[in-house]
Jmol script that loads the backbone (N, CA, C; Angstrom):
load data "model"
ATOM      1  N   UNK A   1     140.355 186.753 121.977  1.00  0.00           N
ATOM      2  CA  UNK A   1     141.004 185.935 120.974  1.00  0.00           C
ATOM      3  C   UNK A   1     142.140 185.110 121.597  1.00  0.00           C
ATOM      4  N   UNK A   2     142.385 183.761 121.009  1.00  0.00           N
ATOM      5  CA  UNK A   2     143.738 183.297 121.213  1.00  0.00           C
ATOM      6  C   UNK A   2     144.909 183.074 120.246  1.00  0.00           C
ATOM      7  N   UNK A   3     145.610 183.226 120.546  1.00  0.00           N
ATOM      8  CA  UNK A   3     146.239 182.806 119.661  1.00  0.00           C
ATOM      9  C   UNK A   3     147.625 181.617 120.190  1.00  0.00           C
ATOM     10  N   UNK A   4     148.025 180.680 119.204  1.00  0.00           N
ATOM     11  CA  UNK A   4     148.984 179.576 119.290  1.00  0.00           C
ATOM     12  C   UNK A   4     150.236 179.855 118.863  1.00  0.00           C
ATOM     13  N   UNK A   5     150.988 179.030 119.552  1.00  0.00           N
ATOM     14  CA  UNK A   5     152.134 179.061 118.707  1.00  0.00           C
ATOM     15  C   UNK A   5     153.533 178.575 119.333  1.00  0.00           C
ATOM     16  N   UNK A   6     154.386 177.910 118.616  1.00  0.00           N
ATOM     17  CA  UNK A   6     155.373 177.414 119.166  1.00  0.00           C
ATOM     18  C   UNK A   6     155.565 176.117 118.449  1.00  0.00           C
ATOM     19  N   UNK A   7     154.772 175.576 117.636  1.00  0.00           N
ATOM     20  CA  UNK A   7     154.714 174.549 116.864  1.00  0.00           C
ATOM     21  C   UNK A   7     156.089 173.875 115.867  1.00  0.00           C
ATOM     22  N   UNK A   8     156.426 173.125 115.277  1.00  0.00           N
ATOM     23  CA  UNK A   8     157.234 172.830 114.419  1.00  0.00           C
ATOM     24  C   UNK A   8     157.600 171.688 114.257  1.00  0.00           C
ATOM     25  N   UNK A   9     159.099 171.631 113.415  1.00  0.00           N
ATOM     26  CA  UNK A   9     159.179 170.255 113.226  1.00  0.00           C
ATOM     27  C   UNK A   9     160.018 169.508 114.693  1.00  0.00           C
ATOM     28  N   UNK A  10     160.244 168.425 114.601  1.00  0.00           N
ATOM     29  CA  UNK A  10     161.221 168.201 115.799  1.00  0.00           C
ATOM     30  C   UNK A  10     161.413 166.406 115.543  1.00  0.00           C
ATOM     31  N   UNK A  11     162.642 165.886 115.910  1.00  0.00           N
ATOM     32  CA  UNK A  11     162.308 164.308 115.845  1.00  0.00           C
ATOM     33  C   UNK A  11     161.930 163.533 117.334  1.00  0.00           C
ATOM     34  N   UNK A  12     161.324 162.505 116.505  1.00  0.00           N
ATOM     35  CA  UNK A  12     160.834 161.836 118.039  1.00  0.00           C
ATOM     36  C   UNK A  12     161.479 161.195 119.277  1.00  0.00           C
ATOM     37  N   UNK A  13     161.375 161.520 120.421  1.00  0.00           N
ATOM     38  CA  UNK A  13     162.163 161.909 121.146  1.00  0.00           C
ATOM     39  C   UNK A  13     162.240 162.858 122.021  1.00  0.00           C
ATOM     40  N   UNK A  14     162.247 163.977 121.037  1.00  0.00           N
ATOM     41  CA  UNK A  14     162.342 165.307 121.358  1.00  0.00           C
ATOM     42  C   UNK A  14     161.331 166.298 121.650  1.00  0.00           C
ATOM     43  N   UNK A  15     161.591 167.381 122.182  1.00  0.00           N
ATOM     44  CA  UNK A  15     160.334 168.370 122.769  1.00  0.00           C
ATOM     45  C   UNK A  15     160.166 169.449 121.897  1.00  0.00           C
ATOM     46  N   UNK A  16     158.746 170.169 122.899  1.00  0.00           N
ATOM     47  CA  UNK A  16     158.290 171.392 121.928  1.00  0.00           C
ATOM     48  C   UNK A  16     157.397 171.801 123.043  1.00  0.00           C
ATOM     49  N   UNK A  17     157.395 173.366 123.184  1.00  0.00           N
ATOM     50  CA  UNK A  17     157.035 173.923 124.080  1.00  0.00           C
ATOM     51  C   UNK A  17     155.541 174.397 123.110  1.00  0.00           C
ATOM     52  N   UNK A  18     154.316 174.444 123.508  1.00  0.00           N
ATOM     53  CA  UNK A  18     153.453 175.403 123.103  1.00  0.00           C
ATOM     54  C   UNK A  18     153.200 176.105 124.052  1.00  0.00           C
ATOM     55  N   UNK A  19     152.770 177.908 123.414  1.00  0.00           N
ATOM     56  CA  UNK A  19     152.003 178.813 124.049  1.00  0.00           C
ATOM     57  C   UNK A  19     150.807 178.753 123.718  1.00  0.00           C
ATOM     58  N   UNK A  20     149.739 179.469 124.246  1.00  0.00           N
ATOM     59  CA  UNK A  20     148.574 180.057 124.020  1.00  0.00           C
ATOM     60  C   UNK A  20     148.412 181.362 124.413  1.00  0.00           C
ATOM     61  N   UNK A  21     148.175 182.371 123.715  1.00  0.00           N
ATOM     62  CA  UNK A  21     148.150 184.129 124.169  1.00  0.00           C
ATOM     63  C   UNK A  21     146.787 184.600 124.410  1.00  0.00           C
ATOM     64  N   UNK A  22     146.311 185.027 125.577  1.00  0.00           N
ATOM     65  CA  UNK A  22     144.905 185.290 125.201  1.00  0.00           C
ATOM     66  C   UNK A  22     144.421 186.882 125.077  1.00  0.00           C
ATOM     67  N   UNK A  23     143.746 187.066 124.828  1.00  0.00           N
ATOM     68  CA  UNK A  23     143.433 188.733 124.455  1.00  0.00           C
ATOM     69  C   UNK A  23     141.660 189.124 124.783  1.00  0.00           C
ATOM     70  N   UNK A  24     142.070 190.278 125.417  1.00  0.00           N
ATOM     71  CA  UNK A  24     139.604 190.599 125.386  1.00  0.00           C
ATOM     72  C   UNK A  24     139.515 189.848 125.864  1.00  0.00           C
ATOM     73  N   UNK A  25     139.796 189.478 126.815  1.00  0.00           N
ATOM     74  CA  UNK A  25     138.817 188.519 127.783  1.00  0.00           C
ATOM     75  C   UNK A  25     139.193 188.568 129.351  1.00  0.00           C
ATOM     76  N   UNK A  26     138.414 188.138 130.114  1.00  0.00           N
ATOM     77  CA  UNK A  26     139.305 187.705 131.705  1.00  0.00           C
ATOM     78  C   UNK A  26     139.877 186.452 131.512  1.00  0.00           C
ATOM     79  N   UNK A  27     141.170 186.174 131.075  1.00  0.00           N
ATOM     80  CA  UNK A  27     141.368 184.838 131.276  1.00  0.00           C
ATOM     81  C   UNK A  27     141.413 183.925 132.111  1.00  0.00           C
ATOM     82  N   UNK A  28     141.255 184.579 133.538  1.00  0.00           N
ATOM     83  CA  UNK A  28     141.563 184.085 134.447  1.00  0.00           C
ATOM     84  C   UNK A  28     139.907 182.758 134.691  1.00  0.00           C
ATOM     85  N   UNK A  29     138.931 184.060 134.390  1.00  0.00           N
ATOM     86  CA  UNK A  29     137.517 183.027 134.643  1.00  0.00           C
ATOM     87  C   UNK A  29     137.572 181.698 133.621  1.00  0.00           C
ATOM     88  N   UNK A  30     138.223 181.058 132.733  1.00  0.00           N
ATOM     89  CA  UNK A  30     138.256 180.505 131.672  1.00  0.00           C
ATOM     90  C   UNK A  30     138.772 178.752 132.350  1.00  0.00           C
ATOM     91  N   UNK A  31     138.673 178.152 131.821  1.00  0.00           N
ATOM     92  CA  UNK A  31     138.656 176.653 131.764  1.00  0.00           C
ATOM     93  C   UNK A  31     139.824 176.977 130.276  1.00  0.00           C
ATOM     94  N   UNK A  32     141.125 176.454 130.394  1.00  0.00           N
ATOM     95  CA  UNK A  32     141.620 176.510 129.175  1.00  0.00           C
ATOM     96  C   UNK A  32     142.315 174.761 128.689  1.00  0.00           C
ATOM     97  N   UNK A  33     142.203 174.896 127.377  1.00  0.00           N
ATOM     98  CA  UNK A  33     142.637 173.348 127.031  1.00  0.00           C
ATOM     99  C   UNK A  33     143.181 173.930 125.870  1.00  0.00           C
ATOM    100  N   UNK A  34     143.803 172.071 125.254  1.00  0.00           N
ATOM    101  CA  UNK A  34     144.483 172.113 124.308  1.00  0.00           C
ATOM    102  C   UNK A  34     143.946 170.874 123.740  1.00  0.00           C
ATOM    103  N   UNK A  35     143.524 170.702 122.219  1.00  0.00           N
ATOM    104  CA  UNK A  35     143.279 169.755 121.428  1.00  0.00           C
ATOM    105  C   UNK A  35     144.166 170.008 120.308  1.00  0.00           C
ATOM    106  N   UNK A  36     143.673 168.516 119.819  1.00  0.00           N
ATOM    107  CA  UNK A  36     145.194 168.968 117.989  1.00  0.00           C
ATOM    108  C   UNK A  36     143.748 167.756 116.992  1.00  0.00           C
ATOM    109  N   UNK A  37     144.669 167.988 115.926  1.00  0.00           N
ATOM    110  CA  UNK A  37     143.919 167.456 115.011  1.00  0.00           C
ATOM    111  C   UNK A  37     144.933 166.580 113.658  1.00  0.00           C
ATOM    112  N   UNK A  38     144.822 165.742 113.563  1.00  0.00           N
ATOM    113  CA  UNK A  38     145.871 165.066 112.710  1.00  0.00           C
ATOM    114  C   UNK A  38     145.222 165.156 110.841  1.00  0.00           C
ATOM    115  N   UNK A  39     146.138 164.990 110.223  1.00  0.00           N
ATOM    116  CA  UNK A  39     145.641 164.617 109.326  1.00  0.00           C
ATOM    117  C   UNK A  39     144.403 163.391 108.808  1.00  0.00           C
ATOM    118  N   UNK A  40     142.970 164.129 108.305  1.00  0.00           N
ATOM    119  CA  UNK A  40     142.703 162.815 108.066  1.00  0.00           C
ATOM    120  C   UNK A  40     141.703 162.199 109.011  1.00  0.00           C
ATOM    121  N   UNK A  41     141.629 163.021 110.442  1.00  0.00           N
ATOM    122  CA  UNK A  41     141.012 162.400 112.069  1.00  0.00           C
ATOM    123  C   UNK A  41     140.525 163.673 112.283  1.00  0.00           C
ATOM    124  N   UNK A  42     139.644 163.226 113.209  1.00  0.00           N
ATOM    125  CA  UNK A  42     139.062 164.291 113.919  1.00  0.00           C
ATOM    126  C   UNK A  42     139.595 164.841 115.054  1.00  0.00           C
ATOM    127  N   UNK A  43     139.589 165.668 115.223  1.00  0.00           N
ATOM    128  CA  UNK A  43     139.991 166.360 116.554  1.00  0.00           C
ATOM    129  C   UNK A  43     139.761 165.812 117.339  1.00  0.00           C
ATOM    130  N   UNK A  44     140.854 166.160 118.357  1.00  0.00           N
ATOM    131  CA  UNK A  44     140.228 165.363 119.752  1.00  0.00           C
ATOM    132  C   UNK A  44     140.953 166.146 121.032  1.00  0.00           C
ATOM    133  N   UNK A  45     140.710 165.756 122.070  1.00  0.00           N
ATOM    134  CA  UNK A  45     140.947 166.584 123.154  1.00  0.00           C
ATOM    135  C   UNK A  45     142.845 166.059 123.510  1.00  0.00           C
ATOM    136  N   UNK A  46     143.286 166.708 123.960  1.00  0.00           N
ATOM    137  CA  UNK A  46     144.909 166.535 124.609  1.00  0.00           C
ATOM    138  C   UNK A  46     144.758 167.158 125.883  1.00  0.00           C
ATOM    139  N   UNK A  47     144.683 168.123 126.426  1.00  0.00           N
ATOM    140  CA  UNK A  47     145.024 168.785 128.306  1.00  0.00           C
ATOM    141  C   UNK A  47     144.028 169.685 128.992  1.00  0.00           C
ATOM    142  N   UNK A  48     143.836 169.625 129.670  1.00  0.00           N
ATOM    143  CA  UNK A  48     142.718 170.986 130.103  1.00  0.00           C
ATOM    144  C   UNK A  48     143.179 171.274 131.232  1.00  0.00           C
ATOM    145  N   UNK A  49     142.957 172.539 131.994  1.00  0.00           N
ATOM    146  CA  UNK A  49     143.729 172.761 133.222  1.00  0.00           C
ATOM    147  C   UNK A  49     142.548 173.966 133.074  1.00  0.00           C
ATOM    148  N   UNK A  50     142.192 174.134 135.109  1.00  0.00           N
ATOM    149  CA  UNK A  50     141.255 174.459 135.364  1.00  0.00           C
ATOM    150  C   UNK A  50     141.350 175.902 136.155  1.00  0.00           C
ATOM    151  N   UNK A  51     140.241 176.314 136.595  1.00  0.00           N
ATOM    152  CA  UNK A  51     140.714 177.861 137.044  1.00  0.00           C
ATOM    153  C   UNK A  51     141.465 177.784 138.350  1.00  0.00           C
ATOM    154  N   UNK A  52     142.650 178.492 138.050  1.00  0.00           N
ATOM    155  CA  UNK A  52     143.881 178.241 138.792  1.00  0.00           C
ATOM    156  C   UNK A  52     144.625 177.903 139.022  1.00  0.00           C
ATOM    157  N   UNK A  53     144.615 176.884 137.676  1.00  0.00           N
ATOM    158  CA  UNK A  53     145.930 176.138 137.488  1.00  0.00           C
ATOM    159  C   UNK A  53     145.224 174.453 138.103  1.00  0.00           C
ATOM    160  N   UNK A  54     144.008 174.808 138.635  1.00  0.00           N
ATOM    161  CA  UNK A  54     143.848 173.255 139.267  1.00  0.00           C
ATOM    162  C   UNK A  54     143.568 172.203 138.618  1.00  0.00           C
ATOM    163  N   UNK A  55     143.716 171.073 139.094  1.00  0.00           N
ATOM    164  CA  UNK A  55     143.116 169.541 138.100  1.00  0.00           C
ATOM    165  C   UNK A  55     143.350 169.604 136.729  1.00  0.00           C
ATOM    166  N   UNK A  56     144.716 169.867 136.455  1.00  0.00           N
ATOM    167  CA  UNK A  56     144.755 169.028 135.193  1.00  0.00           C
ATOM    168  C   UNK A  56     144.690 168.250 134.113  1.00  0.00           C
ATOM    169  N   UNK A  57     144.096 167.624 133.761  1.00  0.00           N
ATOM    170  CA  UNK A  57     143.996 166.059 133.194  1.00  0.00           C
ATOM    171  C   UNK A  57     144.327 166.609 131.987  1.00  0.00           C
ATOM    172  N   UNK A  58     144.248 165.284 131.075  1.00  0.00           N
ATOM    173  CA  UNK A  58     144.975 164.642 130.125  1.00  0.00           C
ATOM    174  C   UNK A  58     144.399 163.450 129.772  1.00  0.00           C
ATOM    175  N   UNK A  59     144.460 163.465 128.165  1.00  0.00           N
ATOM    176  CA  UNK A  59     144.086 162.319 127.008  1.00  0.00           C
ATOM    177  C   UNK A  59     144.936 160.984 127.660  1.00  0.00           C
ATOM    178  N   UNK A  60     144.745 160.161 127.705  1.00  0.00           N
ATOM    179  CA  UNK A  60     145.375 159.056 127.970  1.00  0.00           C
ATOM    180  C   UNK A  60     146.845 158.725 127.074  1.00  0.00           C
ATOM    181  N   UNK A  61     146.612 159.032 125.563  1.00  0.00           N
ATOM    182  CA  UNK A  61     147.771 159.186 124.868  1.00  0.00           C
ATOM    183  C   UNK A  61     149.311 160.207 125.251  1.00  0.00           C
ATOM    184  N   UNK A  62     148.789 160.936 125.910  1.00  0.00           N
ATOM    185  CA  UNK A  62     150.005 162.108 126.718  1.00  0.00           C
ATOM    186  C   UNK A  62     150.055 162.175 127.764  1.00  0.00           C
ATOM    187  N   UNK A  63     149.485 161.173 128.697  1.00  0.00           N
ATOM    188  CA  UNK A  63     149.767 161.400 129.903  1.00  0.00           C
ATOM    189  C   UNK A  63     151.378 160.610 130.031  1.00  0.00           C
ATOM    190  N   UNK A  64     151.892 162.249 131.190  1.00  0.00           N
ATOM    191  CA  UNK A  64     153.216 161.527 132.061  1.00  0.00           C
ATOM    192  C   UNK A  64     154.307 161.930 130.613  1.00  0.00           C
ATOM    193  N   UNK A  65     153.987 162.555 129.442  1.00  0.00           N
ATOM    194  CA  UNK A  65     154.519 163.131 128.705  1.00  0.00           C
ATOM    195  C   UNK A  65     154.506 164.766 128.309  1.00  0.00           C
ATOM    196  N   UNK A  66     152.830 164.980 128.560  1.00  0.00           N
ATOM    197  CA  UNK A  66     152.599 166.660 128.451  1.00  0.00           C
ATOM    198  C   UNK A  66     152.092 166.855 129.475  1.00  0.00           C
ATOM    199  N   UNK A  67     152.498 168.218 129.525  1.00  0.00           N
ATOM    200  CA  UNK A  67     152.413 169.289 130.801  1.00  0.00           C
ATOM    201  C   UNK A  67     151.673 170.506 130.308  1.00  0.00           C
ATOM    202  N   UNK A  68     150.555 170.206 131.266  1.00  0.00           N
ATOM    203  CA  UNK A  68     149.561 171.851 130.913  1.00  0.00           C
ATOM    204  C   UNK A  68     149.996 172.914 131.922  1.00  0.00           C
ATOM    205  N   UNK A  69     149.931 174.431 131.506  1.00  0.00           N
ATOM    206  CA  UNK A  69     149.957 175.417 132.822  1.00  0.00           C
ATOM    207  C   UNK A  69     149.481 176.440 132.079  1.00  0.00           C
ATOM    208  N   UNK A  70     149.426 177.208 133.361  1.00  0.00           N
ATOM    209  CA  UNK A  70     149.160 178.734 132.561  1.00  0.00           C
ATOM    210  C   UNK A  70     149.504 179.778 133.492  1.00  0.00           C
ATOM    211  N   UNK A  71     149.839 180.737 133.020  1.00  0.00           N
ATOM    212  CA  UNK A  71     149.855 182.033 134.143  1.00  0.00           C
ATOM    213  C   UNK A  71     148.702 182.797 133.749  1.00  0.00           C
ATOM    214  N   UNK A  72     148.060 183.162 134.582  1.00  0.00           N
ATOM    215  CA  UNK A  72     147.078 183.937 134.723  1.00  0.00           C
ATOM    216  C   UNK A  72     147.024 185.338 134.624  1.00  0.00           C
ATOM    217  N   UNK A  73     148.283 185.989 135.224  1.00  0.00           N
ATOM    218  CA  UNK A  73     149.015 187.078 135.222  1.00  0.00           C
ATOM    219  C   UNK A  73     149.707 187.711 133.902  1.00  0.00           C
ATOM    220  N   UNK A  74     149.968 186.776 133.294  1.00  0.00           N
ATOM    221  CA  UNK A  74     150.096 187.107 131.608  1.00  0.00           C
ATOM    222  C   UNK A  74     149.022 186.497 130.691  1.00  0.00           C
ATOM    223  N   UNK A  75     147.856 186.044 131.081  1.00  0.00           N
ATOM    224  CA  UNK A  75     147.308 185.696 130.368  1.00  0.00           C
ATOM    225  C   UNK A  75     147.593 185.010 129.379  1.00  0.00           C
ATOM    226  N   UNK A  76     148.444 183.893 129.612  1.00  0.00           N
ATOM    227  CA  UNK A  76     149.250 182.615 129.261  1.00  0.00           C
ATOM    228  C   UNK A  76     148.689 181.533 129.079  1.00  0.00           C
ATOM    229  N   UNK A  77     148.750 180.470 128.006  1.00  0.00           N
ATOM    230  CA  UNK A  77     148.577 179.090 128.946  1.00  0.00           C
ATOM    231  C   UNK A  77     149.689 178.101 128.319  1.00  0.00           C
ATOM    232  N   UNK A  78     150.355 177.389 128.963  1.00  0.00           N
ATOM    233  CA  UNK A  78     151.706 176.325 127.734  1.00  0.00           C
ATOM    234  C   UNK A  78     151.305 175.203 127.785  1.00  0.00           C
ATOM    235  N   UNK A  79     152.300 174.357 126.364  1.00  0.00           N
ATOM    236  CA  UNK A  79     151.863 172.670 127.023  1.00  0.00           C
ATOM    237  C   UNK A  79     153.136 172.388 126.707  1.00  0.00           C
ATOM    238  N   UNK A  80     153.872 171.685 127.331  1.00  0.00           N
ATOM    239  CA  UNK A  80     155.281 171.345 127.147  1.00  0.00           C
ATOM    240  C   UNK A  80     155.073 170.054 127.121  1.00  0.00           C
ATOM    241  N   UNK A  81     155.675 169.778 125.631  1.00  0.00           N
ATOM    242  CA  UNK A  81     155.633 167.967 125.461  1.00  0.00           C
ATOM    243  C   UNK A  81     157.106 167.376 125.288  1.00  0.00           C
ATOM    244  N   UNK A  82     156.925 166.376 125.842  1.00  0.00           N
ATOM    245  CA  UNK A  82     158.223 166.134 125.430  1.00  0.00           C
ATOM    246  C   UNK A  82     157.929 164.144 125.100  1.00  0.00           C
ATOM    247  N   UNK A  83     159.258 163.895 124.786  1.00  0.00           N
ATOM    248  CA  UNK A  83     159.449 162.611 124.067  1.00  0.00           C
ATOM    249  C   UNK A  83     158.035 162.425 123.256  1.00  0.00           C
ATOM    250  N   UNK A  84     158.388 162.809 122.498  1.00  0.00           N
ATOM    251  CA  UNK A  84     157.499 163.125 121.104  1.00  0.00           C
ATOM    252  C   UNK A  84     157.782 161.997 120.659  1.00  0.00           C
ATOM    253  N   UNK A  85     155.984 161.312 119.845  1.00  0.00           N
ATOM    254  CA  UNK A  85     155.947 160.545 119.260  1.00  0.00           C
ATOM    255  C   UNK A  85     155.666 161.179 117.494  1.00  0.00           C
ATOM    256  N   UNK A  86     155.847 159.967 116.793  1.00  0.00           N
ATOM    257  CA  UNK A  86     155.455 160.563 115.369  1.00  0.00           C
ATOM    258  C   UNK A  86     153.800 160.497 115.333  1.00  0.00           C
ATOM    259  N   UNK A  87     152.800 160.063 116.150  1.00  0.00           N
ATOM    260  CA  UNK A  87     151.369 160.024 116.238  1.00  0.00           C
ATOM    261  C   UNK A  87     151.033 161.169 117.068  1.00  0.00           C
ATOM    262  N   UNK A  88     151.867 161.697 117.553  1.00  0.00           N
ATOM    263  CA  UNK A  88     151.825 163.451 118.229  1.00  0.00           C
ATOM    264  C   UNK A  88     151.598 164.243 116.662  1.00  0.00           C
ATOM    265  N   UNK A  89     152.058 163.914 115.861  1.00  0.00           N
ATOM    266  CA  UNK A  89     152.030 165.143 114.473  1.00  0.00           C
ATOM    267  C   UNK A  89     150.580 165.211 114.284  1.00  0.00           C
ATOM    268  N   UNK A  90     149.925 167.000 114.202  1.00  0.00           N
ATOM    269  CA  UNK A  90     149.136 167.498 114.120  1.00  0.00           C
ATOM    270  C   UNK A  90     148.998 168.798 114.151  1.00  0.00           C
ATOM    271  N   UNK A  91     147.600 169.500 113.851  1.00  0.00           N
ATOM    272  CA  UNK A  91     147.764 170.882 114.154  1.00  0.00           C
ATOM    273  C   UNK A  91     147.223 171.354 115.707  1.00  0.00           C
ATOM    274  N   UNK A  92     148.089 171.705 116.082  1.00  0.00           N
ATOM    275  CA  UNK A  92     147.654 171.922 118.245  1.00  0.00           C
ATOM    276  C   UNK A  92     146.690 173.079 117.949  1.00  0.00           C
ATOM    277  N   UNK A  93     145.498 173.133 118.666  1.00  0.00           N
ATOM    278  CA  UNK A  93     144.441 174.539 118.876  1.00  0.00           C
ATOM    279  C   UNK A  93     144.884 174.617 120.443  1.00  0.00           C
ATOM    280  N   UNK A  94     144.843 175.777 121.179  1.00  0.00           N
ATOM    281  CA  UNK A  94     144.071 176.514 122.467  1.00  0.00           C
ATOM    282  C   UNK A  94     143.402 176.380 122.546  1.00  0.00           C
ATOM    283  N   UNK A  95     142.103 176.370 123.688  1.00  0.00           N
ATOM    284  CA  UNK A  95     140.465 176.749 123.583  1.00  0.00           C
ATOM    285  C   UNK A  95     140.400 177.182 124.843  1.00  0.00           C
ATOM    286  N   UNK A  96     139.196 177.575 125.078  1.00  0.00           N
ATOM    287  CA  UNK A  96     138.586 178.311 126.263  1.00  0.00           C
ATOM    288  C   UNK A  96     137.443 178.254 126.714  1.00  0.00           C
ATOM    289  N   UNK A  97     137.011 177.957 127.620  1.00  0.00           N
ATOM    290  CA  UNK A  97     135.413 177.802 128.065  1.00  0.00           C
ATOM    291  C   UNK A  97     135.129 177.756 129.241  1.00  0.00           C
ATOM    292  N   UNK A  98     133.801 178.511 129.143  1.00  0.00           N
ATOM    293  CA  UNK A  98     133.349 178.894 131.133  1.00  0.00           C
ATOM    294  C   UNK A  98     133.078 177.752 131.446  1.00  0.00           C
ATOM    295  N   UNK A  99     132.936 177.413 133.464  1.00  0.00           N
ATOM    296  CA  UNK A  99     133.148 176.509 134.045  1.00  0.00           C
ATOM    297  C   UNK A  99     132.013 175.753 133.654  1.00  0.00           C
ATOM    298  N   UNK A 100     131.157 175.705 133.472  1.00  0.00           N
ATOM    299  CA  UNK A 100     130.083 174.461 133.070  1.00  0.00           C
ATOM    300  C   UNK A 100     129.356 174.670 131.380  1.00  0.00           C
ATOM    301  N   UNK A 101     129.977 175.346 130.963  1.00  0.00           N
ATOM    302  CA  UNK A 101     130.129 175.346 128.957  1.00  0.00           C
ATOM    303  C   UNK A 101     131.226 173.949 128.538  1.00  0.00           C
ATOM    304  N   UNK A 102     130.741 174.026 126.885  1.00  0.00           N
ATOM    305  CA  UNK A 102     131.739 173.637 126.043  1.00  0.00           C
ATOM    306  C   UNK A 102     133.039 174.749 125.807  1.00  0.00           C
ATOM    307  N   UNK A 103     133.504 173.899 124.910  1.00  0.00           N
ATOM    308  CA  UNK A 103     134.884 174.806 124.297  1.00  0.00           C
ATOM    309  C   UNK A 103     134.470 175.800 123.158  1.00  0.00           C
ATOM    310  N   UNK A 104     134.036 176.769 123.528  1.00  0.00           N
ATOM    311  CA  UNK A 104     133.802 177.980 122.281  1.00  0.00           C
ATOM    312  C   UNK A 104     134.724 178.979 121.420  1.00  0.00           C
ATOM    313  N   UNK A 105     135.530 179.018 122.137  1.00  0.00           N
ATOM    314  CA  UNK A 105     137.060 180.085 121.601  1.00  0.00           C
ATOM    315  C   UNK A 105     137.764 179.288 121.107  1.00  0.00           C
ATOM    316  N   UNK A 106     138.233 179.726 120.220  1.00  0.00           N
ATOM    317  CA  UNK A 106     139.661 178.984 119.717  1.00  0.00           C
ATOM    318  C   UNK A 106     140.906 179.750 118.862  1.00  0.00           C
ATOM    319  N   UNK A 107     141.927 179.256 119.167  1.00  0.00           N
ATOM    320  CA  UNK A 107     142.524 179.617 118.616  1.00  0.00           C
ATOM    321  C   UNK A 107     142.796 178.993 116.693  1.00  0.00           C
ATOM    322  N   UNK A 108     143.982 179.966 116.380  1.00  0.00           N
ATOM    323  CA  UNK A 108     144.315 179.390 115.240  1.00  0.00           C
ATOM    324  C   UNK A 108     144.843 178.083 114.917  1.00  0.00           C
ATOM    325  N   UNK A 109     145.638 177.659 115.372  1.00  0.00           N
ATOM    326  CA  UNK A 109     146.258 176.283 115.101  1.00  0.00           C
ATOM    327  C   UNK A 109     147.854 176.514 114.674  1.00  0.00           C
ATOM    328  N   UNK A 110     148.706 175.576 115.657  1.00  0.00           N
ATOM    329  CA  UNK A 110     150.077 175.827 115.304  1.00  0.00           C
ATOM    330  C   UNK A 110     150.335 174.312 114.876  1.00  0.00           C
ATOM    331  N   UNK A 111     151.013 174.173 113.857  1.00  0.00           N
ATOM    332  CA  UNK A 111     151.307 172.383 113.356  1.00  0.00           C
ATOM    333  C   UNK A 111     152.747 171.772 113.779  1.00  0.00           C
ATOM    334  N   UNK A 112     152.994 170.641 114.733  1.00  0.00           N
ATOM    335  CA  UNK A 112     153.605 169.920 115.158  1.00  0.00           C
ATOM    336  C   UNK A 112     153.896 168.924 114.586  1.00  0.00           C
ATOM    337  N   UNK A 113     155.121 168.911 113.967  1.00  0.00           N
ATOM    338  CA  UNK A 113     155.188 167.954 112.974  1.00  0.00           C
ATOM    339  C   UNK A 113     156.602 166.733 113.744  1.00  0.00           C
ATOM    340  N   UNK A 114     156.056 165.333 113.847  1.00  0.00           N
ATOM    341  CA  UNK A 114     157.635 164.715 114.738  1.00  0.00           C
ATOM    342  C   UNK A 114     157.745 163.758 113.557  1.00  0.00           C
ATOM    343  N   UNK A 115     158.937 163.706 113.079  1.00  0.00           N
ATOM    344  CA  UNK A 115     159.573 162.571 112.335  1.00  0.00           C
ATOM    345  C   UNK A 115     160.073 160.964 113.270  1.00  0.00           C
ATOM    346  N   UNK A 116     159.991 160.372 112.072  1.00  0.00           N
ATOM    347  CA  UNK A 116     160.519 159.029 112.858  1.00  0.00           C
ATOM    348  C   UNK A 116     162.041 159.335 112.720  1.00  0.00           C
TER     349      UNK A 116
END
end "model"
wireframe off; spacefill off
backbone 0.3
color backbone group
């Protein structure tokens, strides 16, 4: 299981750390990302970071603003955003998926809300 969290309100500008907790699983074998979902839109992808922390990437909308990582050792993964836009507001998921799968796990959803 995963679970999220760290979400809230904040104005734009400003940051917000997310976690992801993972549980029952090896997390380490895992491909982990982060998507959000806005009101209204479909989901879409935001960070993925690969086994070991390697190759990062990023949605074009957050790049050079969010930061993916994870510890492996706590079975961790964060995304630290910062200078938050008000088109950042959404609900952030975790996910998880083996190296040549889709995204099958997910977490619950923590909601990020940035004011103008």
């Amino acid at each position: 299981q995963l679970q999220a969290s760290g979400g809230g309100l904040v104005q734009a500008g400003g940051s917000l750390r997310l976690s992801c907790a993972a549980s029952g699983r090896i997390f380490s074998s895992y491909f982990m990302g982060w998507f959000r979902q806005a009101p209204g839109k479909e989901r879409e992808f935001v960070a993925e970071i690969r086994l070991n922390g390697r190759l990062p990437s990023y949605a074009d909308s957050v790049k050079g603003r969010f930061t993916i990582s994870r510890d492996d050792a706590r079975n961790t993964m964060s995304l630290q955003m910062n200078s938050l836009k008000p088109e950042d507001t959404a609900v952030y998921y975790c996910a998880a998926r083996v190296t040549h799968g889709s995204y099958n796990i997910w977490g619950q959803g923590t909601l990020v809300t940035v004011s103008s």
